[in-house]
N, C-alpha and C positions, 0 to 999 in steps of 0.2 A: 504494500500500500504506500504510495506516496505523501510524503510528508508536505511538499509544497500543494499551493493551489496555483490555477492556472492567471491567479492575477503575479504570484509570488514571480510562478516560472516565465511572465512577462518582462517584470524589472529585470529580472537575470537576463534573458535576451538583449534588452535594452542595453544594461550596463556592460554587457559584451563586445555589442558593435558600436558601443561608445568607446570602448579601447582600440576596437578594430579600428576606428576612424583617426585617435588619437596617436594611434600609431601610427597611420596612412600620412597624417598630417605633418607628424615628426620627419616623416622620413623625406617627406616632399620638399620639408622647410629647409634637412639638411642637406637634400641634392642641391637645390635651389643655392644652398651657403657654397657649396661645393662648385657650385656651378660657375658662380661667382669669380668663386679664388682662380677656377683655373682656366675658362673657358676667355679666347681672345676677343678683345674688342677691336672695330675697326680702325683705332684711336690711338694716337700717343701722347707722352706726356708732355710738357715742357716745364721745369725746373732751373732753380735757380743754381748755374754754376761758378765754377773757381773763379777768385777777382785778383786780380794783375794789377798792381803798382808799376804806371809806367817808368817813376822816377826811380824805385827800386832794383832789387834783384831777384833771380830765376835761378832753377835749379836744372841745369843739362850737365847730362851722364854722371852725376855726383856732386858737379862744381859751381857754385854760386857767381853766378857773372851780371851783368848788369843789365835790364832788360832792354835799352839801349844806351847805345857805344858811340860815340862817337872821335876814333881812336890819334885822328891828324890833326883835330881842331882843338882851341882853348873852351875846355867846359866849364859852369860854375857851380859851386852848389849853392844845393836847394833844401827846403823843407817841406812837412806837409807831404799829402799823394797826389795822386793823376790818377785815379784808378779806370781800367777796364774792369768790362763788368762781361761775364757769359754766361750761354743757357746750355745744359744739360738735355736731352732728348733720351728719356723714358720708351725703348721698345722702335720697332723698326718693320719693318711689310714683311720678315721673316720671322718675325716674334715679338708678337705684340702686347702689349698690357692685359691685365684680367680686368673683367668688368668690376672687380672688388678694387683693383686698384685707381681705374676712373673714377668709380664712382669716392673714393676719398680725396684724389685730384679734385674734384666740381666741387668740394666743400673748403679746400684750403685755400688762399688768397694768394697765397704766392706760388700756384701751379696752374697751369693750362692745358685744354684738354684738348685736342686738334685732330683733324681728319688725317688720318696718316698720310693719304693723297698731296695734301697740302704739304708734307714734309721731304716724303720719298714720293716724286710725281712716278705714275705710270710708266713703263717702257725706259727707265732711267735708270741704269745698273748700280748697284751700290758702290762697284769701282768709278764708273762716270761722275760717281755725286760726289765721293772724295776726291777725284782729282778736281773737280769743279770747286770744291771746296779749298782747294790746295790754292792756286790758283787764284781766286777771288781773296785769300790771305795773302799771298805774295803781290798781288798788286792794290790791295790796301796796302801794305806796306810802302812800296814805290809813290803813290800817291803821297800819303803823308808825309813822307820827305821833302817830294815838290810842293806840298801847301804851306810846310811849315819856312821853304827854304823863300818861295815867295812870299809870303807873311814878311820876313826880316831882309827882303831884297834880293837876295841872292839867286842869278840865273841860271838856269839848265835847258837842256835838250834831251828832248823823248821819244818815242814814234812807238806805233801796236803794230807786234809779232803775232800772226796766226800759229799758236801753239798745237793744233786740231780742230776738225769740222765732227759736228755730231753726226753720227749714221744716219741716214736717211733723214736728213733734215734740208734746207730750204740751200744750205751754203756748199754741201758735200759736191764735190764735184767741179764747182765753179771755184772755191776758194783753194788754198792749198799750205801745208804747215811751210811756215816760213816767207810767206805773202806779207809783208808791210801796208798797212790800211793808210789811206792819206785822207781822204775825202769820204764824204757820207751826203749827196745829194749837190756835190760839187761846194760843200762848205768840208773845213779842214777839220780834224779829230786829232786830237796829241794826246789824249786820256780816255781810259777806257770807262769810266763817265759820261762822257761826254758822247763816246760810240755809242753806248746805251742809252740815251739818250735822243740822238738824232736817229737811232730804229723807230725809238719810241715813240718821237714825232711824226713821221712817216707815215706808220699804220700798216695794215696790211693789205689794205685794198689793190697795191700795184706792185711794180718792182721800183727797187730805189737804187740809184746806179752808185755805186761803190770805187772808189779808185785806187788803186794796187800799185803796190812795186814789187815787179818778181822778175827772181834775179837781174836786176840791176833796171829793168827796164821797167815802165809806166805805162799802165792801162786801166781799163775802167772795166766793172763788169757787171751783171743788175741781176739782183736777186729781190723775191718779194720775200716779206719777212711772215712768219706764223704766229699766232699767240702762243705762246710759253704752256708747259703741261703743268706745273704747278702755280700755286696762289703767291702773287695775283698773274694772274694774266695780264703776258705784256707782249709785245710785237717785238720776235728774238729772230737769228738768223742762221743758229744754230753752230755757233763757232766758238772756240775756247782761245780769248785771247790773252798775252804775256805784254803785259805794260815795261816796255824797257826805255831806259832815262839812263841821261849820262851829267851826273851830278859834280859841282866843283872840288868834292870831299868826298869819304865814304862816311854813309850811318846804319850800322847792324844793328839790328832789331832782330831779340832773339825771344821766341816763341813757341815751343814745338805743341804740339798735338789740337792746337788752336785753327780751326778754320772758320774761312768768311770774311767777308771784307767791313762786321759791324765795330771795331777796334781803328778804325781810319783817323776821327777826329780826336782821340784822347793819345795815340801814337801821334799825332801832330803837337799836341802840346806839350807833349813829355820835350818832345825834340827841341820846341821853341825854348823850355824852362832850361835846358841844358843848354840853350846856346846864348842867354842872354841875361845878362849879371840879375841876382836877387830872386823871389820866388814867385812867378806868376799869381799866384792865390794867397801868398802871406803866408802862407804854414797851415792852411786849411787842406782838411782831409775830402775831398773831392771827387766825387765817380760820374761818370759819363759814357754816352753810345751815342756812335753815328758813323755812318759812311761817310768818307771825303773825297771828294774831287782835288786834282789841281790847280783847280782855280779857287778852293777853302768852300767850296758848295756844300753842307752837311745833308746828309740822306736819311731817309725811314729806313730801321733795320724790325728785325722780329722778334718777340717777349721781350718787349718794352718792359712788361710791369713783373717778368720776374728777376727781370736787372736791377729794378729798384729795391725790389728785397733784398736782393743779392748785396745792393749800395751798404742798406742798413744793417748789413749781418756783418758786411766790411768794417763798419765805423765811421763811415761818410755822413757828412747832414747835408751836403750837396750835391747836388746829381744835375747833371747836363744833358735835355733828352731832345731829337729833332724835334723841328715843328712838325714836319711831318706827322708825328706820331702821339701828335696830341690827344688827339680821339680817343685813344687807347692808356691815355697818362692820366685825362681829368675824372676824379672820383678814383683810382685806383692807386692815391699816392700813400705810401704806410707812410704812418705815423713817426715824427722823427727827421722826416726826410724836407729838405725844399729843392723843388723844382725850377729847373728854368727852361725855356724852350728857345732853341738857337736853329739858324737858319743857315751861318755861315762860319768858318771861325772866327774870323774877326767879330761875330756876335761872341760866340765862345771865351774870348781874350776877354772881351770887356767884362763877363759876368766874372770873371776870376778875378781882375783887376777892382772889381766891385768888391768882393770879396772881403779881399787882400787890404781894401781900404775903411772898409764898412761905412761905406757909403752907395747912396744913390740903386740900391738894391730893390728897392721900391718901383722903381721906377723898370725896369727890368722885365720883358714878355715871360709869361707865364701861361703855362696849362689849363684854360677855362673853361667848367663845364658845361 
């Protein structure tokens, strides 16, 4: 005879596949956690990386050297930094973040979360991107020597080496390594700035006739330019150029595993502070980004705002950011930090000089949101 009744042997049912579901639900929750931790997103990160004193020292192969040299001329010292500022890239189109990792990126303030397309564009090998990246660091480099030598008068002579044409791109075929660019639409190009620049005005709508020295001789040759595969989108021509300059001195700038050309305008000031008595900024602790032209043009670079974390983790309360890259500066500045927004260096000089005096700082462009 049973002891339950059929209301008893109900509850027990009940409280059964109440476990049953409670179970089902645990286990869902911890795939779900699981799933999280390891399954990839389409996304990478961007972080705040190492900061560079350009007035200081670096460490290659063991040895503390100076991060620029400049080894024939009289230098002075200085005080205070010049800092560069860099981003770290979290994950790659070969292995990418977990969505537990994204999703703690979207909560932090000094991480970003980006389409990995926008980082590693499509059909662009991870060797293409580092030598592109090589490259684009070595002629930042060259540039800032030229702005900072114009800056304090000093003449020089340049001209763009075609280093390589991209595979199947708009230039392959037509241009060739070793080709001398002179012209871009029958105006002259001495910076590879400036090349990018005068594509970029162009457009893609036609071909823009381009003019060449190869081996020794002068011609013209017309390519129409593409939109670029990655963000943003720009009218490119598919060529990896070598910005070469023939300068009254030498200045090594020593760098290694750093690529990109957004270290241009704070490599310009380091250079000017060692070439001209007393300290540009006063002894102020100082971080900044931007591309530069040799004509001192300052450019939009990428992770604005995890530079500026980077500034504040450096010890900087000044930071130097393009106009350019305002949009992406105002409302996102931590705390601690002030901003300035410069267009050129010679904007750049004066905020330091401001500085340096504590003066007239007010008066100074800044980041509006």
């Amino acid at each position: 005879m049973s002891l339950f009744t059929d209301d008893a042997h109900a509850a027990a049912d009940a409280r059964l596949r109440g476990r049953r579901v409670g179970w089902l639900l645990l286990a869902l929750t911890l795939f779900g956690v699981f799933g999280l931790a390891v399954l990839p997103s389409p996304y990478v990160i961007e972080r705040p990386g190492p900061v560079f004193d350009t007035l200081g020292v670096v460490t290659i192969d063991g040895n503390e050297v100076p991060l620029i040299q400049i080894p024939t001329e009289p230098t002075f010292d200085t005080t205070g930094s010049l800092s560069l500022l860099t981003v770290n890239v979290f994950g790659n189109r070969e292995q990418s973040p977990s969505w537990f990792d994204v999703m703690r990126a979207w909560v932090d303030p000094s991480q970003s979360v980006v389409p990995v397309d926008s980082i590693f564009p499509p059909g662009v090998s991870t060797e293409q991107r580092r030598e592109q990246s090589r490259l684009d660091m070595e002629n930042s480099k060259q540039e800032a020597i030229a702005a900072a030598l114009r800056a304090i008068g000093e003449p020089y002579e340049s001209q763009l080496r075609v280093a390589d044409t991209v595979p199947d791109s708009p230039a392959e075929g037509t241009l060739r390594s070793d080709d001398i660019i002179l012209t871009v639409a029958d105006e002259p190009v001495r910076d590879v700035t400036a090349l990018r620049a005068a594509i970029a005005a162009h457009g893609t709508a036609g071909p823009v006739e381009i003019g060449i020295r190869r081996s020794g001789s002068d011609r013209t040759v017309s390519i129409t330019p593409v939109l670029s595969d990655g963000e943003p989108r720009v009218p490119v021509i598919g060529v990896l150029i070598a910005g070469e300059y023939v300068f009254p001195f030498d200045v090594e700038i020593q760098l290694d595993n750093v690529g990109g050309p957004s270290a241009g305008m704070m490599f310009a000031l380091g250079i000017i502070d060692k070439l001209t008595p007393g300290s540009l900024a006063g002894g102020a602790d100082v971080a900044g980004t931007g591309t530069i032209a040799a004509d001192g043009t300052v450019g939009a670079i990428g992770g604005v705002v995890q530079k500026m974390h980077g500034a504040v983790g450096a010890g900087a309360g000044w930071f130097l950011a393009p106009v350019a890259n305002c949009a992406e500066v105002a409302g996102n500045v931590p705390a601690g930090l002030e901003v300035f927004a410069v267009a050129t260096l010679d904007d750049a000089i004066r905020v330091l000089q401001a500085i340096a005096d504590d003066s007239g700082l007010g008066e100074l462009a800044r980041c509006e949101g």
